[in-house]
Every structure is written in C-alpha cells, then in structure tokens.
C-alpha positions as CSV (number, residue, x, y, z in Angstrom):
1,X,21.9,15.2,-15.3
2,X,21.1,17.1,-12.0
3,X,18.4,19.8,-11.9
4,X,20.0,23.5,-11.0
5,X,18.2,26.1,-9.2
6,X,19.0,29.5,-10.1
7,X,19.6,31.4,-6.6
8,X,20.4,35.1,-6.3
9,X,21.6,35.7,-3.0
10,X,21.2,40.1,-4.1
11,X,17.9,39.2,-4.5
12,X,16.7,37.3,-1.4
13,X,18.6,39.8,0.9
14,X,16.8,43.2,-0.3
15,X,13.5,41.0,-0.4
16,X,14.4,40.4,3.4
17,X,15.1,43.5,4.1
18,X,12.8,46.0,2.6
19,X,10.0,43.4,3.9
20,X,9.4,44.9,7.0
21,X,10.6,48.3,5.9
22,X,6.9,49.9,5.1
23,X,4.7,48.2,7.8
24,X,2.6,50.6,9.4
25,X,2.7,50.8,13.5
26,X,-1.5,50.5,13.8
27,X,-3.6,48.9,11.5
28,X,-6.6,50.6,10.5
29,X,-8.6,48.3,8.4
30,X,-12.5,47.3,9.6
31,X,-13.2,44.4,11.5
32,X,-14.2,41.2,9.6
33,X,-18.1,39.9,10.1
34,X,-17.8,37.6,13.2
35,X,-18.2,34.3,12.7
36,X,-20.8,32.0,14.8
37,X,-19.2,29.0,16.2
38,X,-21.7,26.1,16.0
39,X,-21.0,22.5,17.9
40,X,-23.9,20.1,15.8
41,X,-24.7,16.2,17.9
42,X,-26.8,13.7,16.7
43,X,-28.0,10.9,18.5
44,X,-31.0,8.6,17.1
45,X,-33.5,10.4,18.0
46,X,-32.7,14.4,17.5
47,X,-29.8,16.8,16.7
48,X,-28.4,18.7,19.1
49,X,-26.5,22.6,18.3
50,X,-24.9,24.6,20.2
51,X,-23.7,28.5,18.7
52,X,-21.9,31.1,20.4
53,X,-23.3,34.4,20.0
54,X,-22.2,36.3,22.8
55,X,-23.6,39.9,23.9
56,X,-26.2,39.7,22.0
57,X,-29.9,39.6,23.7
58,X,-32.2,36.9,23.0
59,X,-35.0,39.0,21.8
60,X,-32.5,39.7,18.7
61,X,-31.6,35.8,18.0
62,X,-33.9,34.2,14.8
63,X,-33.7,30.4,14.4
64,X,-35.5,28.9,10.9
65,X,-36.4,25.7,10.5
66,X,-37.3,24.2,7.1
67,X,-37.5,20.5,6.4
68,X,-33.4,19.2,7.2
69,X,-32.3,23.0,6.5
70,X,-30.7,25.3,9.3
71,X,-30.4,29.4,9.5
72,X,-29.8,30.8,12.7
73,X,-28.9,35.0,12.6
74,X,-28.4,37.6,15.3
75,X,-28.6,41.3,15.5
76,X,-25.4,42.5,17.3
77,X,-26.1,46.3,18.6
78,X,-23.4,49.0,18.7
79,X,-23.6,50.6,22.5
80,X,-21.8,54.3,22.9
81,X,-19.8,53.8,25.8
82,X,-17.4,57.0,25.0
83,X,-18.2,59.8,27.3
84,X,-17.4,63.2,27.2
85,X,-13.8,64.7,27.0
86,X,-12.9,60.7,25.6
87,X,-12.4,59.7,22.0
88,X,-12.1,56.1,20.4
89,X,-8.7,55.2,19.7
90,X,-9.6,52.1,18.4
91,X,-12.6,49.7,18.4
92,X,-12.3,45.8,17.2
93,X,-15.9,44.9,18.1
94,X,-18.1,44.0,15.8
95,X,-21.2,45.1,15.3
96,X,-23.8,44.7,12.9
97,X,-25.8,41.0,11.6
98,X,-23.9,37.1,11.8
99,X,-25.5,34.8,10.5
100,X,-25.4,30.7,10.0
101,X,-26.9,28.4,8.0
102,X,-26.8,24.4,7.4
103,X,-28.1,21.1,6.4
104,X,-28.5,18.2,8.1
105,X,-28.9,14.6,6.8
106,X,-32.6,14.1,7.7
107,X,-35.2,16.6,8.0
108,X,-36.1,17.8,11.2
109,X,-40.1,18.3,12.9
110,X,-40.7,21.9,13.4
111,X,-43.2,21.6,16.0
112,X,-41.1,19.5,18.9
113,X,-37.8,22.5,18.2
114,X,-37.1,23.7,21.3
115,X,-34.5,26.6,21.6
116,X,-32.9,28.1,24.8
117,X,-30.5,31.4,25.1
118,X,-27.9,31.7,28.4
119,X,-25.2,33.2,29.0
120,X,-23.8,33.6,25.5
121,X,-24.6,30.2,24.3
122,X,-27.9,29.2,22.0
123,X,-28.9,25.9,22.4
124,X,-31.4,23.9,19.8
125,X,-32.7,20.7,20.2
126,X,-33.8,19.8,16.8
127,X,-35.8,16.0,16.7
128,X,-35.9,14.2,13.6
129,X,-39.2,13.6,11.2
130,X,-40.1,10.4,11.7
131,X,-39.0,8.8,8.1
132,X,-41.9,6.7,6.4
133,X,-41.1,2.8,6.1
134,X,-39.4,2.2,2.7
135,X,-41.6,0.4,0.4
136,X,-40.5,-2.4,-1.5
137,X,-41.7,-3.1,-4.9
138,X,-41.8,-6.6,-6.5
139,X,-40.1,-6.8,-9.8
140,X,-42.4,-8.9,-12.2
C-alpha cells in the first residue's frame, strides 16, 4: 500500500502569506561577539598561526602559551566619533573582549614563541618541544 501525505493547501497559503506580514523594517538587536579568524600550519619543526584581529592595537593583544594549549584575546576599544548636532542611527561594530583558544597535537616551547602584530593580522610562530626518545621496555 502507498504512503499518503496529508496536505492542506489553506494551510500552506496563510503560512506563506502572514510570513512576511510582521517583519520589522530595521533590526535592532546587539551585535554578536566577533569572532577571531585563525589560519594554524605545521611543518616539522613549528606551528605557524595566523588571526585576524583588526583595529585593535597591539598593546591590547595577549597570547598564552601553556604546554600544546593556545589562548589568544584582544581588547577591542569603543572610539566616539559622533559630534555635535549628529546622533547614532545605527552602529554594527563591535566592541568589547574576543577571545580564542586551542590545542595542538604536541606541546609547544615557550621560550623560542615569537609573535608579531601588522596591519590587522597577528602572526605566532610557535616551535615544538623537542619530544624525548621513546623508551622501549623488554618484556621478560
């Protein structure tokens, strides 16, 4: 026997047209947090990221570094740009902390990190620990 649908063409036509009945012509919800966008490399000898965090200055970037774990945050600071006899009809900048964190497959040494800020882009060079030997034990 073949399956029926039940299909109410009433139904599906006031659906359709009350849909875009009550939409609003601005919306005025906050911004969402923005996001950092981080490219992560690897070659054999170090990991290589790359995060956009654009207008922010470089005194107000904070990279962490713990064993193969990853945090990078930024303080993005609201400028007043209105001036007098103006007023703010909208505003979708965000302003306020991002932040980003990851782990990485092997742990990385602290001391050789190097980090460099231009032009919107953070760069990290992250080299890897230098992993000890594996051991093997003989089975008796």
């Amino acid at each position: 026997m073949a399956n029926t649908a039940r299909f109410n063409v009433l139904d599906n036509t006031l659906d359709n047209l009350m849909r875009g009945f009550f939409v609003r012509p601005m919306n005025y919800e906050p911004a969402l947090p923005a996001q950092l966008r981080v490219d992560v490399t690897e070659d054999d000898k170090s990991y290589s990221v790359r995060a956009e965090i654009p207008g922010v200055k470089k005194e107000d970037i904070n990279v962490a570094v713990d064993g193969n774990q990853v945090e990078i945050s930024a303080e993005v600071k609201n400028e007043k740009a209105v001036k007098d006899g103006e007023r703010l009809l909208r505003s979708e900048r965000y302003y306020g902390r991002v932040y980003r964190a990851f782990t990485l497959d092997q742990d990385v040494d602290e001391t050789a990190t190097q980090a460099r800020y231009s032009e919107g882009i953070l760069e990290l060079r992250l080299p890897k620990k230098a992993s000890a030997a594996v051991k093997r034990i003989a089975v008796q």
